[in-house]
C-alpha positions in Angstrom: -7.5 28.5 -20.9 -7.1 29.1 -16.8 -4.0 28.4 -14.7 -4.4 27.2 -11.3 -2.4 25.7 -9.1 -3.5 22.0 -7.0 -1.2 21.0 -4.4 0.9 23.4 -5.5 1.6 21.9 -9.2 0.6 24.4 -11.8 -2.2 22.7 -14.1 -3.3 24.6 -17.2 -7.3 24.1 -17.7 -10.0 25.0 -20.4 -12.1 27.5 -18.8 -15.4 26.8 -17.2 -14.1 23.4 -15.6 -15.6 22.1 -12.5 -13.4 21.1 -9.3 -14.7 17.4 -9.7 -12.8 16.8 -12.9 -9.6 17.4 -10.7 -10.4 15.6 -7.6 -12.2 12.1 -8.8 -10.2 10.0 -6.3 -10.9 12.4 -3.4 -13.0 11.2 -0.6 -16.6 12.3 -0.4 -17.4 14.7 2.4 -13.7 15.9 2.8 -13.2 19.3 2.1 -10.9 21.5 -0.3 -9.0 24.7 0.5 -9.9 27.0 -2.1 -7.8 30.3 -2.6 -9.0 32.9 -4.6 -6.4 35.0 -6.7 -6.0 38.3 -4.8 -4.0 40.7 -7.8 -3.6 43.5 -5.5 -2.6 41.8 -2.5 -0.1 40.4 -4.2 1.4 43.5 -5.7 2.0 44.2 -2.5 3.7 41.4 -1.0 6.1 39.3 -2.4 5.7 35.5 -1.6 7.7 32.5 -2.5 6.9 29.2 -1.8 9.6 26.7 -1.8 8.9 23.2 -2.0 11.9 21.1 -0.1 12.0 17.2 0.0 11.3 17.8 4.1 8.0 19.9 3.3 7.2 23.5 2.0 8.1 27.0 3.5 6.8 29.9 2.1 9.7 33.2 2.4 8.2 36.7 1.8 11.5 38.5 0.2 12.8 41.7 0.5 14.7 44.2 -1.8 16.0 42.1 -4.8 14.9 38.9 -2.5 12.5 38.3 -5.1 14.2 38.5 -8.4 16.7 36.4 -7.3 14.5 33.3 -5.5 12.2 33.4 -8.5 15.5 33.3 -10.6 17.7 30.6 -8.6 17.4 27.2 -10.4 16.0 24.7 -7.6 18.1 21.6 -8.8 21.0 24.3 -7.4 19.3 24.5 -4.2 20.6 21.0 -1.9 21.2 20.9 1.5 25.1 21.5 1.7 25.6 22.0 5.2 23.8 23.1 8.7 24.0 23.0 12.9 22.0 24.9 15.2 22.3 27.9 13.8 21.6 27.8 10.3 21.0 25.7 7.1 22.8 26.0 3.7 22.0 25.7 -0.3 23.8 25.6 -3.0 26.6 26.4 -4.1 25.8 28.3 -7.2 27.4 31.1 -8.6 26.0 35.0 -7.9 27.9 38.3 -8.4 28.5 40.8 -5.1 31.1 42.1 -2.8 31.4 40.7 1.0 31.5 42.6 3.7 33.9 40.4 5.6 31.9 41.0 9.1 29.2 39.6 11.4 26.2 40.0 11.3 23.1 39.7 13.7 20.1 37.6 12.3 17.1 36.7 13.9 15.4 32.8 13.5 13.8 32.7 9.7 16.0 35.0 7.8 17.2 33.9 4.6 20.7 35.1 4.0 22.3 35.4 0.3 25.9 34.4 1.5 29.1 32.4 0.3 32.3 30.5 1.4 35.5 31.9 1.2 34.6 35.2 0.5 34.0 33.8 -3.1 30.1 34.8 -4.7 30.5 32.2 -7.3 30.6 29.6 -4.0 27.3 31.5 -3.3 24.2 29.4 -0.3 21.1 30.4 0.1 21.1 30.2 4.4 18.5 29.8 6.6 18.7 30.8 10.2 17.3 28.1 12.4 17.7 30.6 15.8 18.7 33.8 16.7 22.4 34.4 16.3 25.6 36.2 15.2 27.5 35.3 12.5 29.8 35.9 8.9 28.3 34.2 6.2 30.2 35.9 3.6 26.9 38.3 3.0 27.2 41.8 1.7 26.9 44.8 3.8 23.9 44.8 5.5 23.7 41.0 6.5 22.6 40.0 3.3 18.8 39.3 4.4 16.9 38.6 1.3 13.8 37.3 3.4 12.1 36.1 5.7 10.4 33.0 6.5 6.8 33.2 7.6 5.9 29.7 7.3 6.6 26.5 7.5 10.0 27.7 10.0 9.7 23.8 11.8 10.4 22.2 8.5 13.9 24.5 8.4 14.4 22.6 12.2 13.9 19.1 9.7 16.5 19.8 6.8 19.4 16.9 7.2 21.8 15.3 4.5 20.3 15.2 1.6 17.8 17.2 1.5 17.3 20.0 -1.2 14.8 22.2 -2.9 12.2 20.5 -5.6 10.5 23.8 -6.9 10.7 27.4 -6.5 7.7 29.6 -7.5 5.8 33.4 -6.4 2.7 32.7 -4.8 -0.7 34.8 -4.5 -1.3 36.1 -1.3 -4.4 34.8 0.0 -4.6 36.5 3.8 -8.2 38.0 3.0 -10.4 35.1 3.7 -13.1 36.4 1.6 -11.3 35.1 -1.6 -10.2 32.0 0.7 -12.5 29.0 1.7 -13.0 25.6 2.1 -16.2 23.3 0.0 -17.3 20.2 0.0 -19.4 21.4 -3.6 -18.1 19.5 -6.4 -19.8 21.8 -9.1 -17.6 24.7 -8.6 -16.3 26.7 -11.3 -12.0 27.1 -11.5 -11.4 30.5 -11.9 -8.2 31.3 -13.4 -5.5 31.7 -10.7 -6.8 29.8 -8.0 -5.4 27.4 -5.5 -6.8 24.0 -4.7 -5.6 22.2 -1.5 -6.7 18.9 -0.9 -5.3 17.8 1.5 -2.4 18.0 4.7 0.6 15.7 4.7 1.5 15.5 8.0 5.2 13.7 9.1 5.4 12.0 12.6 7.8 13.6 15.3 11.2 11.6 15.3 10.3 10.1 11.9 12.6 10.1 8.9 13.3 7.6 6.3 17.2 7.4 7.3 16.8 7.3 11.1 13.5 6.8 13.5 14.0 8.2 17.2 11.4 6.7 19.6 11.5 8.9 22.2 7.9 10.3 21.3 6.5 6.5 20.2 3.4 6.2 22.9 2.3 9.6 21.8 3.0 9.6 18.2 0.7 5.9 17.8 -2.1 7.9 19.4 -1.6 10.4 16.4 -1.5 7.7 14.4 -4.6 6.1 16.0 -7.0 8.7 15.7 -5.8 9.8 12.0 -5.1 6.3 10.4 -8.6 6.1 8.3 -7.3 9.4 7.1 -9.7 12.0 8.0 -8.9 15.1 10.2 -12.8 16.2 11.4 -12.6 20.0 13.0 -14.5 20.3 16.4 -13.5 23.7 17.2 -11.2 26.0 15.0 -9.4 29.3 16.8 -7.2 32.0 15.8 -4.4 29.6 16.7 -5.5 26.1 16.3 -7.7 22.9 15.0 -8.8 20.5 16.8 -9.8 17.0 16.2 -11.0 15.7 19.6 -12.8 12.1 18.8 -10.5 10.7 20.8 -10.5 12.5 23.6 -11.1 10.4 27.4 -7.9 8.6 26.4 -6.1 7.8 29.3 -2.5 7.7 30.2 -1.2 9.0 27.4 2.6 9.8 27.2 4.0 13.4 28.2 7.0 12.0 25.1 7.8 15.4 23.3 7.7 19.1 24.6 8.3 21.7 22.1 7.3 24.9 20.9 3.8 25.1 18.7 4.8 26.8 15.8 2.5 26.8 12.6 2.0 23.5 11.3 3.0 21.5 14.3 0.9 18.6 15.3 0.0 17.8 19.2 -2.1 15.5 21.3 -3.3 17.2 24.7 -2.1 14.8 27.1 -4.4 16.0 30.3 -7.8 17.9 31.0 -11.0 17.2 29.1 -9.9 17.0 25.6 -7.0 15.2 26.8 -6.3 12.7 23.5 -7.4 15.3 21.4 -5.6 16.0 18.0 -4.4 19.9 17.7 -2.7 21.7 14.2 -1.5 25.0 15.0 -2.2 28.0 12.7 -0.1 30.4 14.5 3.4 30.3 17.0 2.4 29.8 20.1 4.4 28.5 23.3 5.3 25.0 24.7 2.5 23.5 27.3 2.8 20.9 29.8 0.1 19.0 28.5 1.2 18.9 25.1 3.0 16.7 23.6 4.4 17.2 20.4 3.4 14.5 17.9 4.1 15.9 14.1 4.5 18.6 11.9 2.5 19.5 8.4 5.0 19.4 6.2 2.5 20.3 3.1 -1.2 22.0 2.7 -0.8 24.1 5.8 -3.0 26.4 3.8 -5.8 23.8 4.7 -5.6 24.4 8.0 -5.9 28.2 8.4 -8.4 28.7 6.0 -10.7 25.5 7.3 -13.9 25.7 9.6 -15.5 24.2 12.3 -17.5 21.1 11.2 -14.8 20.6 8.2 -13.5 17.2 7.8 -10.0 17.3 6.6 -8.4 14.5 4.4 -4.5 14.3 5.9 -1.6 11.7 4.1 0.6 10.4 7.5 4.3 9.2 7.3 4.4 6.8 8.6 1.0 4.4 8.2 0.2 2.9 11.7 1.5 -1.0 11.8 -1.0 -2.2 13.7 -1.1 -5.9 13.1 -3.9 -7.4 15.5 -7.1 -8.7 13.9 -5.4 -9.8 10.8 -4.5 -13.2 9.4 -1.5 -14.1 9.6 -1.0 -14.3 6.2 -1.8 -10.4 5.6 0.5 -9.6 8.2 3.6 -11.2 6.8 2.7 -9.5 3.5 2.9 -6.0 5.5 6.3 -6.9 7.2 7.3 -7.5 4.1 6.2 -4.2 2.5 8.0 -2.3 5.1 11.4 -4.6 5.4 10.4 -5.8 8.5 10.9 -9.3 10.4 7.7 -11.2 11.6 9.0 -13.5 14.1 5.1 -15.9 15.1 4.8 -18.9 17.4 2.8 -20.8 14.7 2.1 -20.9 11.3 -0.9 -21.6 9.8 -3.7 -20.2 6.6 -6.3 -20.0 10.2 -4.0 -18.1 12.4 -5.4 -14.6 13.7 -2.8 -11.9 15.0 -4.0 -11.3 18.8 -1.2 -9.5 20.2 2.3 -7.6 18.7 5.1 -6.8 20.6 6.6 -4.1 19.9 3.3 -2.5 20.3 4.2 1.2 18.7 4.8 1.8 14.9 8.3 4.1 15.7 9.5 1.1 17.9 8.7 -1.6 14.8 10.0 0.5 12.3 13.5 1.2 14.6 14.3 -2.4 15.5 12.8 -3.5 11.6 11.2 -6.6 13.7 7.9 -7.3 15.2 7.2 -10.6 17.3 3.3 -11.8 17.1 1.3 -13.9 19.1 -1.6 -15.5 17.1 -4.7 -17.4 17.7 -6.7 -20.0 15.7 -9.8 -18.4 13.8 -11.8 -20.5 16.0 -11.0 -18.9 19.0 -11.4 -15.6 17.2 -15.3 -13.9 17.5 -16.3 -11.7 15.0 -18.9 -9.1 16.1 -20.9 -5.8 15.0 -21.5 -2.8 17.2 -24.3 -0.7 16.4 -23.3 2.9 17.1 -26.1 4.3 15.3 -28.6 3.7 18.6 -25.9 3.0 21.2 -23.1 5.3 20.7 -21.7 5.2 24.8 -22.3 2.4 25.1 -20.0 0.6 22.5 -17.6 3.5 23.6 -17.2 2.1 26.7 -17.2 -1.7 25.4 -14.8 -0.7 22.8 -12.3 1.0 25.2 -12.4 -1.7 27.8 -12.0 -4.7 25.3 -9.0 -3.0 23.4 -11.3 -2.6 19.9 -11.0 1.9 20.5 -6.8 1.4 19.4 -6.9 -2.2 18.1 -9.0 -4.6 15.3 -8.8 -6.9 17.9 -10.4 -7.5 21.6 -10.4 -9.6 24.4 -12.5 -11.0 26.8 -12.5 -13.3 30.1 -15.7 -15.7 30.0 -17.4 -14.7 33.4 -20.4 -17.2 33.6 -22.4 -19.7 30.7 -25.8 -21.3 31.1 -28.3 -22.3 28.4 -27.9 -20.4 26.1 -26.2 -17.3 27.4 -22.8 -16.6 28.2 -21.6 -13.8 30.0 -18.2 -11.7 29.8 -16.6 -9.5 32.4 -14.3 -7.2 30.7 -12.6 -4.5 33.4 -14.4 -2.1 33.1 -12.7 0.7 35.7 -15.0 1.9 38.5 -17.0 5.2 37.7 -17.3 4.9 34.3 -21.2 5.4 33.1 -23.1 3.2 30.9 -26.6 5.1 30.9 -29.9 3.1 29.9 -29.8 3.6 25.6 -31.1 1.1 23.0 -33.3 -1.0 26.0 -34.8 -4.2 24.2 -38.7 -3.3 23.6 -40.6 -5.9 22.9 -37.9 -8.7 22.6 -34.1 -9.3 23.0 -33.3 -10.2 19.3 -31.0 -13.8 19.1 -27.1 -13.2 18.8 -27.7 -10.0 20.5 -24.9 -8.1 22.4 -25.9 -6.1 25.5 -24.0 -5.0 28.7 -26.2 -4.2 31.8 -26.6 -0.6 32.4 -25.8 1.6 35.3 -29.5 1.0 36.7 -28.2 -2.6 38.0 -25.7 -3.4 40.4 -23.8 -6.2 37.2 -23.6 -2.8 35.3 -20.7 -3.6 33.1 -21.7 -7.3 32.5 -21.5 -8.3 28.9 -23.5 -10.9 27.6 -25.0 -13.0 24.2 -27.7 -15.0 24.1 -28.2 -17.3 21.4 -32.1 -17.1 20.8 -34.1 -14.4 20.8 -36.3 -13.7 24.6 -39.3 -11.6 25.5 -38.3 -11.3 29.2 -35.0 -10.8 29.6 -31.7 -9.3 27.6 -28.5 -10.7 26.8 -26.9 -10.2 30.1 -29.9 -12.2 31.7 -31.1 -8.5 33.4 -34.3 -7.1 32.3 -34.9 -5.4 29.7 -34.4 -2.1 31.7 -31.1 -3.1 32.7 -29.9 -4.2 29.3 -28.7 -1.7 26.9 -28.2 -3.7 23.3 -24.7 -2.8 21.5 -24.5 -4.9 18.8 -24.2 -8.8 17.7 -22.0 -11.8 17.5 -22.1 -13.0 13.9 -20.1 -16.4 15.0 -22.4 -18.0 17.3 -21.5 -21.3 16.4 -17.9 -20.5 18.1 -19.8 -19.4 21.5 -21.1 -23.0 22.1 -17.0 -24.2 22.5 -16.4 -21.5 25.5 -15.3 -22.6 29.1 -15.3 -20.4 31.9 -12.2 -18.5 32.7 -11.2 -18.6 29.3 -10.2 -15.7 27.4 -11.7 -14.9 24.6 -10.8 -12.9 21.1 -13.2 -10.6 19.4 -12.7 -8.8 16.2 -14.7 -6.0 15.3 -16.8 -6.6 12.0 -17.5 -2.9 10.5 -20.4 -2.5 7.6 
């Protein structure tokens, strides 16, 4: 039999078993942290990981740090008091003598300390910031470690929180026993690590209080992770970035902090600005950061991971984004999270169109949600082909609302005979270059906007039989770039001019 450890829970295997008997409900393509046991690194250096209810630090001990974390019972370990300065556990009862003096410790030093000069009133104390104090250590200060990661989840301890499991861990710095794979077939060896996956928390989230003061910011997190998948453009000594949805605009500057290991941000200006960062090492604040979240488990994902890795991450909380849905389905997810769903009319054909508040931080704070809905007929569903026109349903995506929401809109611009034609506001200088131009015919039901090589460039258009001459957008075929097609033509025949209308994105 082999031990091994998966998301940090100890599982005891026959030998010869294959990752895939451990991972069956793990999406395809994401990969797994693997860390090889390194004996003689770990002889070395003593690590403990402890696993809080606020996410995991890991505390490499010194002197007798190590007999006595690997002895302390963990159901001992809750979160008796803290401030600014420092966080305690416990009590529980130890045996040494107090020095009855200050002491000078430095941000992630764990102290073995007590109350009243009294060891059997022992706390395990974690300093939050650089500062001078009596904790009732021994001579010395007491340090019994130090911890080297995971310190923003000892910034997140309140009321209530307390220690879940205490064990040593293998040292895994040498990154030739450490990688990440996407191979199924690979043999466990005994002593290895499996992460599958990061847990990341949103920035003012908690399940007793929710601060908005980072909500435009943190539903752009929440945005660009929500189907789950963290997909690593470029990794660096200190971060990983997810940049697919980068060319956001106007994104809040909510939350400046430091970037310590494990702490999520969206750039908020320059090229990748909109881009998702996780940082591997402490680095400083930046005015065009803005602090979004923090791993609170499977940071070991992230420093070991590569460029081209996609990354499956867990986020707390799920993105309540209500548009698109029936009305129905959003009631049943107010529901689910205690939440008031105040509509103007009810109805089994109602489609949600727009929801004020319009962040996740601002729904969950005031527990209510007020929704404007539409009748289904009024509703479009459509398909956008990225596969051949990739900027162009960018651009038709980000100017109709479908890039953050399931659900678009559109003014009708113009109908005759069988086309009609939309003008969404599309802002001045953006590019639609000539991609997926009609050949031989403009199919029926297809969905085109005219390129940049016409002056209507922008103009989106349908037209309800199929033409050899001319695209959707009644510009020929040079000037039509095809993006896709309206599945409920039946619903185009009703439009009016002026009108507004809803489209909701169909995907395969």
């Amino acid at each position: 039999m082999a031990i091994i450890h998966l998301d940090g829970e100890r599982r005891e295997i026959p030998d010869g078993t294959r990752l895939s008997s451990l991972i069956l409900d793990h999406p395809a393509g994401s990969a797994i942290g693997i860390i090889r046991p390194a004996t003689q690194e770990q002889s070395q250096t003593d690590n403990i990981a402890v696993d809080t209810t606020a996410g995991e630090v890991t505390i490499e001990a010194a002197g007798e740090g190590t007999a006595f974390l690997t002895g302390v019972a963990p159901e001992k370990l809750v979160l008796h008091w803290g401030d600014r300065y420092a966080a305690a556990f416990g009590p529980f009862s130890t045996s040494f003598q107090p020095a009855r003096k200050p002491h000078l410790y430095e941000r992630g030093d764990v102290i073995l300390g007590c109350g009243g000069y009294d060891p059997s009133r022992s706390y395990l104390i974690f300093s939050r910031s650089r500062h001078s104090a009596d904790h009732g250590a021994a001579e010395g200060g007491g340090i019994i470690g130090r911890v080297i990661s995971g310190r923003a989840i000892i910034d997140r301890w309140t009321t209530g929180d307390a220690a879940t499991k205490i064990e040593p861990v293998v040292s895994w710095a040498d990154t030739s026993r450490s990688f990440t794979t996407t191979d199924r077939d690979l043999v466990l060896e005994d002593g290895m690590q499996i992460v599958t996956h990061m847990a990341i928390v949103a920035q003012g989230f908690t399940s007793e209080k929710i601060d908005t003061a980072a909500a435009g910011s943190v539903e752009h997190l929440l945005l660009a992770l929500q189907r789950g998948t963290f997909v690593i453009r470029r990794a660096t000594s200190t971060h990983i970035l997810d940049p697919r949805f980068s060319g956001v605009e106007n994104i809040p500057r909510d939350s400046r902090g430091p970037r310590r290991e494990g702490t999520v941000t969206v750039r908020t200006d320059g090229k990748t600005a909109g881009g998702v960062y996780i940082y591997r090492a402490d680095i400083p604040s930046s005015l065009v950061h803005s602090v979004v979240g923090q791993v609170v488990r499977g940071i070991a994902l992230a420093r070991i991971a590569k460029e081209g890795d996609e990354i499956s991450v867990q986020l707390e909380p799920r993105r309540i984004d209500l548009l698109g849905l029936p009305l129905a389905r959003a009631q049943e997810i107010a529901q689910e999270h205690g939440i008031t769903l105040v509509f103007d009319k009810d109805g089994s054909d109602r489609i949600i169109v727009s929801q004020e508040p319009g962040t996740t931080l601002d729904v969950l704070a005031e527990k209510k949600v007020t929704v404007t809905t539409a009748p289904l007929d009024k509703v479009i569903d459509i398909e956008l082909d990225d596969a051949h026109a990739p900027a162009s349903c960018e651009v038709f995506r980000r100017f109709t609302g479908l890039k953050e929401h399931d659900a678009g809109m559109m003014p009708v611009f113009f109908r005759f005979d069988d086309v009609v034609l939309f003008k969404p506001e599309i802002a001045t200088g953006t590019k639609i270059t000539p991609e997926n131009i009609p050949i031989d015919e403009s199919p029926a039901a297809a969905l085109g906007i005219t390129n940049d090589s016409r002056k209507g460039a922008g103009l989106v258009g349908v037209r309800l039989s199929k033409n050899t001459e001319f695209g959707p957008t009644s510009e020929p075929f040079e000037g039509t770039n095809l993006i896709g097609r309206v599945i409920d033509t039946e619903k185009l025949k009703k439009l009016r001019e002026k009108e507004t209308v809803y489209i909701r994105e169909v995907r395969k």
